[in-house]
C-alpha positions as CSV (number, residue, x, y, z in Angstrom):
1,X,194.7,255.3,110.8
2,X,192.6,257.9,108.5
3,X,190.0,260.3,110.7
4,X,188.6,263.7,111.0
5,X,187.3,265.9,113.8
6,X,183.7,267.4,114.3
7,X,184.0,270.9,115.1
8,X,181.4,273.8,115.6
9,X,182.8,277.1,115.2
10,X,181.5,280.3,113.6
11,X,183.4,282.1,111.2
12,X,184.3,285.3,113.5
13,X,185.7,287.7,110.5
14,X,182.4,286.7,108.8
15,X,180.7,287.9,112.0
16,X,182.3,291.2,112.5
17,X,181.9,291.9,109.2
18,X,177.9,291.3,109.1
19,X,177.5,293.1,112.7
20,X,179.4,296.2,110.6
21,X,176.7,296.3,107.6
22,X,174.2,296.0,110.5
23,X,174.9,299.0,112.5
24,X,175.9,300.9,109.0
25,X,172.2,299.7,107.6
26,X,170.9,300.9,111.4
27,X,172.1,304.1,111.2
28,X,170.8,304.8,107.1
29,X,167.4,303.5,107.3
30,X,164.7,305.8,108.1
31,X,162.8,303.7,110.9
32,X,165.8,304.2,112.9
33,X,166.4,308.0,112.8
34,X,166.8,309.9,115.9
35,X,167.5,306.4,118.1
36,X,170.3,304.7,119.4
37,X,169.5,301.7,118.2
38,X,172.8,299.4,117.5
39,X,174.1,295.9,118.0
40,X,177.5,295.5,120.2
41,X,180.2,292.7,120.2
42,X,182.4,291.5,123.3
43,X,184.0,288.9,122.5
44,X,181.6,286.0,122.0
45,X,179.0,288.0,122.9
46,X,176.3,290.1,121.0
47,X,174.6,293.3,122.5
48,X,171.6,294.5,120.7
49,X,170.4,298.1,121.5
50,X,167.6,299.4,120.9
51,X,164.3,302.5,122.0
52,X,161.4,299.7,122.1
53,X,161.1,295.9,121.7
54,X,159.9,296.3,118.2
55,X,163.3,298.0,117.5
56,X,164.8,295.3,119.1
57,X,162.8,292.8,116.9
58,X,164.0,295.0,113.6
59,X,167.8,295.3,114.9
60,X,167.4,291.4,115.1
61,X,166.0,290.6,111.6
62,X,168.5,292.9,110.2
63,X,171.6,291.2,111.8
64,X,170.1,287.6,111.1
65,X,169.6,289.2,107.3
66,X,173.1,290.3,107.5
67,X,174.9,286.8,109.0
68,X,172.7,285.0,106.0
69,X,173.9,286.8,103.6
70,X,177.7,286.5,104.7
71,X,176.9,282.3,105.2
72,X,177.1,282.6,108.9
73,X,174.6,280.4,110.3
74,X,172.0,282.3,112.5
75,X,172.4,278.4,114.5
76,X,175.3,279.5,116.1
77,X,173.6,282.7,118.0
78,X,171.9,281.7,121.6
79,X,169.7,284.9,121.6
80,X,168.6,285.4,125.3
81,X,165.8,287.4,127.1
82,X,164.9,290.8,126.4
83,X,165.7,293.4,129.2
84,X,164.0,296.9,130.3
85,X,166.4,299.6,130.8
86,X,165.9,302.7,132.1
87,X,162.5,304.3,130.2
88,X,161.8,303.1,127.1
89,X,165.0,301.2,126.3
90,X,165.8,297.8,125.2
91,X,168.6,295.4,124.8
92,X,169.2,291.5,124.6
93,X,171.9,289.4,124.8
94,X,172.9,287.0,121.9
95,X,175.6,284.7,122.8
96,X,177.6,283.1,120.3
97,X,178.1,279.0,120.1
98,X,181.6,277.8,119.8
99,X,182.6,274.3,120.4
100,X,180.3,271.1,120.8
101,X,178.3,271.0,123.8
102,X,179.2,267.8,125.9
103,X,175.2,266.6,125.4
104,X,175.5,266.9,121.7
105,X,179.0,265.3,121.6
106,X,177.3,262.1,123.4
107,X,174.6,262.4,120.8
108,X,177.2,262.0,117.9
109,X,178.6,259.5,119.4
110,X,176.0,257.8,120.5
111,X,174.5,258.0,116.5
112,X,177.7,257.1,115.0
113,X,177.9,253.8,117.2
114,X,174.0,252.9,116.5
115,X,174.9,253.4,112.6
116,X,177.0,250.2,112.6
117,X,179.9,251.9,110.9
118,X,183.0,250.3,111.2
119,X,184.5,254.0,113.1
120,X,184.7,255.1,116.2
121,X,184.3,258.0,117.7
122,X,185.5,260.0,121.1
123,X,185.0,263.2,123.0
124,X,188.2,265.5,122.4
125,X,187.2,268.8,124.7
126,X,184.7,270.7,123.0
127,X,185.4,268.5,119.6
128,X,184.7,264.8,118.6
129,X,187.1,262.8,116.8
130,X,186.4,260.1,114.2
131,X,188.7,257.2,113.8
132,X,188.2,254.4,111.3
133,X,190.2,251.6,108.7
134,X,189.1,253.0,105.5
135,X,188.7,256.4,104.3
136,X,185.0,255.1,102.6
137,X,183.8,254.5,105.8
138,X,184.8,258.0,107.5
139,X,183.2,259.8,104.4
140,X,179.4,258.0,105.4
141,X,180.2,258.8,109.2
142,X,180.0,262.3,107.6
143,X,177.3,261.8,105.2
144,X,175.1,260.4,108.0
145,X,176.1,263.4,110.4
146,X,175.0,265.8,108.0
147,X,171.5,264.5,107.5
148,X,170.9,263.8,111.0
149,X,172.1,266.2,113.4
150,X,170.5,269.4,112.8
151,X,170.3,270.9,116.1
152,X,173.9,273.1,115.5
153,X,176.3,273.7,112.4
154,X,178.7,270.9,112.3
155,X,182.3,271.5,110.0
156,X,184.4,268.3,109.6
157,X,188.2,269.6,109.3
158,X,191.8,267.6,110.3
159,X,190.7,264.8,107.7
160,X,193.9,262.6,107.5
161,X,194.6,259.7,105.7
């Protein structure tokens, strides 16, 4: 039986490479001389550094800058609060999204099922997998997915016949 899985996952060479050409662009651009402004990575976890929040704000529109540029969606980054450090200091937290969230999942499947395509559709862990007769029918599941859920990046991979 043909399907395909749903899958939300950021491209991490893309990442690393775009978090390099933003610390190199940091550390060349004359707004930024004399501070320690940079932007970290643990994992899937983003540390931005920076002397003041409008630092922070620049650091941030540089790395977003950067990630477009590479065609890493800025969707997958959960950018958190920003916290005082000692003095004048700066940083935030930007998580990065991997994996469907279980509320979204239900929302897919919920859609698919209200579409009356002749698929079906079921939670696999942090992925949802499509199952249907004809191939036809699996290629509008995806059509329809792409127009209508726009809350986080979706890629469609494991498409068998």
């Amino acid at each position: 039986m043909p399907s395909f899985d749903i899958v939300s996952e950021a491209d991490m060479v893309e990442l690393r490479n775009a978090l390099d050409q933003t610390n190199k662009e940091i550390g060349t651009r004359f707004d930024f001389k004399g501070s320690s402004a940079n932007v970290e990575q643990k994992d899937k976890e983003l540390t931005a550094w920076a002397d003041s929040d409008f630092q922070l704000e620049q650091v941030r529109a540089v790395l977003t800058a950067k990630l477009a540029k590479r065609n890493v969606d800025v969707r997958f980054l959960d950018i958190g609060k920003v916290e005082k450090i000692s003095g004048d200091k700066a940083k935030q937290v930007i998580k990065i999204k991997q994996g469907i969230e279980s509320d979204l999942a239900k929302k897919i499947v919920k859609h698919i099922k209200d579409s009356k395509l002749k698929v079906q559709a079921s939670i696999q862990g942090d992925a949802v997998r499509v199952t249907g007769a004809k191939r036809d029918d699996l290629q509008a599941a995806i059509a329809l997915l792409k127009k209508d859920i726009t809350e986080q990046p979706l890629a469609f991979n494991n498409f068998r016949d």
